[in-house]
C-alpha positions in Angstrom: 0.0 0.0 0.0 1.5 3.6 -1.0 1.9 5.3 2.3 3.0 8.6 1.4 4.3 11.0 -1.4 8.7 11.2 -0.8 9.7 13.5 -4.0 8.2 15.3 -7.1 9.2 16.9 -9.9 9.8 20.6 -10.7 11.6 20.8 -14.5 13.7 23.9 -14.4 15.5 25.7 -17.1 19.0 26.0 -14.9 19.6 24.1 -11.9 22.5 26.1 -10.7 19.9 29.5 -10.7 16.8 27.0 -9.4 19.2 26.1 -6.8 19.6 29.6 -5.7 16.4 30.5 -5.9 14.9 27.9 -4.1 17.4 27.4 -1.3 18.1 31.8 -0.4 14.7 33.0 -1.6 12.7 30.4 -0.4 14.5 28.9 2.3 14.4 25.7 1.3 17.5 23.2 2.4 19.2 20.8 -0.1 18.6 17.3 1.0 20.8 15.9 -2.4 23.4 17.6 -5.1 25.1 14.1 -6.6 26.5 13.9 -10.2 25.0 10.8 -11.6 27.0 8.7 -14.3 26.3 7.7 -17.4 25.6 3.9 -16.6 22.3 4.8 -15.3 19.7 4.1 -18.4 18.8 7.0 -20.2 21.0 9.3 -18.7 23.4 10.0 -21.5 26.2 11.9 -20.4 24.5 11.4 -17.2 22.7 14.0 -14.9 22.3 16.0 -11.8 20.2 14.5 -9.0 19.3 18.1 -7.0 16.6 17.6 -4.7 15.7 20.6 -2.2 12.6 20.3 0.5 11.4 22.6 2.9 12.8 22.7 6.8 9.7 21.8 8.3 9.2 18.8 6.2 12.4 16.7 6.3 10.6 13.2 4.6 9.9 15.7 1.4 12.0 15.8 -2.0 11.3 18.4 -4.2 13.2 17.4 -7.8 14.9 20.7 -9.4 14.9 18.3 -12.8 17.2 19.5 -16.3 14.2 18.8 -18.6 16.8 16.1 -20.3 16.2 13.8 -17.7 14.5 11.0 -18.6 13.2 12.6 -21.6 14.1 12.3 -25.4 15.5 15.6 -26.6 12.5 16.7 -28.4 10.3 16.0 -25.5 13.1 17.8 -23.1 12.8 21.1 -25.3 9.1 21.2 -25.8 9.0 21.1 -21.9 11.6 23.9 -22.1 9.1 25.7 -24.1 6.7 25.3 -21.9 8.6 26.1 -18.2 9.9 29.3 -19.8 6.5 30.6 -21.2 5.2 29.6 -17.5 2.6 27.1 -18.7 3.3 24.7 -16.0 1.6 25.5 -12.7 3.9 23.4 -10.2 1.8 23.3 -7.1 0.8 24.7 -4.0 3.0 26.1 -1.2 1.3 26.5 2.1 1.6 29.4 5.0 0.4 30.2 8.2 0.2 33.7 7.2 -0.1 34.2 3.4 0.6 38.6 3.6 4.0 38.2 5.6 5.4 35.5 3.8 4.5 37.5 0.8 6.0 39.8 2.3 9.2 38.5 3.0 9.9 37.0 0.0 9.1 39.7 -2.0 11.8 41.8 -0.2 13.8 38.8 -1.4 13.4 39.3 -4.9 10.4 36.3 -5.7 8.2 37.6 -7.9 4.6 37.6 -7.8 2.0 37.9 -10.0 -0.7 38.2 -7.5 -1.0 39.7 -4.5 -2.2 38.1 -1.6 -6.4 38.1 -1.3 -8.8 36.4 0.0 -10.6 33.1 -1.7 -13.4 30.3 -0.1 -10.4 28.2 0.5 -8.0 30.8 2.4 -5.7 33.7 1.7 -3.9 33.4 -2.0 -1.0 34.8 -3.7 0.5 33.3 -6.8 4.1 33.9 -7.2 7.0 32.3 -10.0 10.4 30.5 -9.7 13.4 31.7 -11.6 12.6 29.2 -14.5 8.8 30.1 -14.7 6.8 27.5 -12.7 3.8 29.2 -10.9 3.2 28.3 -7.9 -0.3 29.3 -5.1 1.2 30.5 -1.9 -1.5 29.6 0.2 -2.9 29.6 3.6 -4.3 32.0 6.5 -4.7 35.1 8.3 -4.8 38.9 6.2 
């Protein structure tokens, strides 16, 4: 029986930026940075196994992916395309207080394209990562 969810995928355009952004913007912590070789299948040259979580969540993986990965190299481009233009919507990023998060990571340079305000399920704000992926900061208070 499946217990529980341990990583997912975000594809990002540079892992070196995504690792910035989402380790001194969002204060996430990196749980793995390993250089994997080219004997696993389908890796080519190989790849970069970067995986970043939250503090408060230790058991959680978060994937900063090279769109290569696992993926042809037309497929890796046309999800390129897509991360750049910011037609992927990642997921949702929860806060105990929505405004002062928003707050704080917009003095850190995170860019939002919605303001914190108020919806049936909580307070929202919608902000972007440094590759594109959209993301709902949401949660209470305001």
């Amino acid at each position: 029986m499946i217990r529980r969810i341990s990583h997912t995928c975000f594809y990002v355009l540079d892992q070196d930026r995504a690792k910035a952004f989402y380790t001194e913007k969002l204060g996430f912590d990196v749980r793995n940075d390993v250089s994997m070789g080219a004997e696993f299948e389908g890796a080519g040259e190989g790849f970069r196994w970067l995986t970043v979580g939250p503090p408060d969540q230790p058991d959680v993986e978060i994937i900063l992916a090279d769109p290569r990965m696992g993926n042809d190299p037309e497929s890796a481009e046309q999800i390129r395309a897509l991360v750049a233009k910011g037609a992927l919507g990642a997921g949702v990023m929860a806060a105990d207080d929505v405004q002062k998060t928003y707050e704080e990571l917009s003095a850190r340079g995170v860019v939002f394209t919605q303001e914190p305000a108020s919806r049936p399920y909580g307070v929202e704000a919608i902000f972007r990562d440094d590759s594109g992926n959209w993301f709902s900061l949401t949660g209470g208070a305001s």
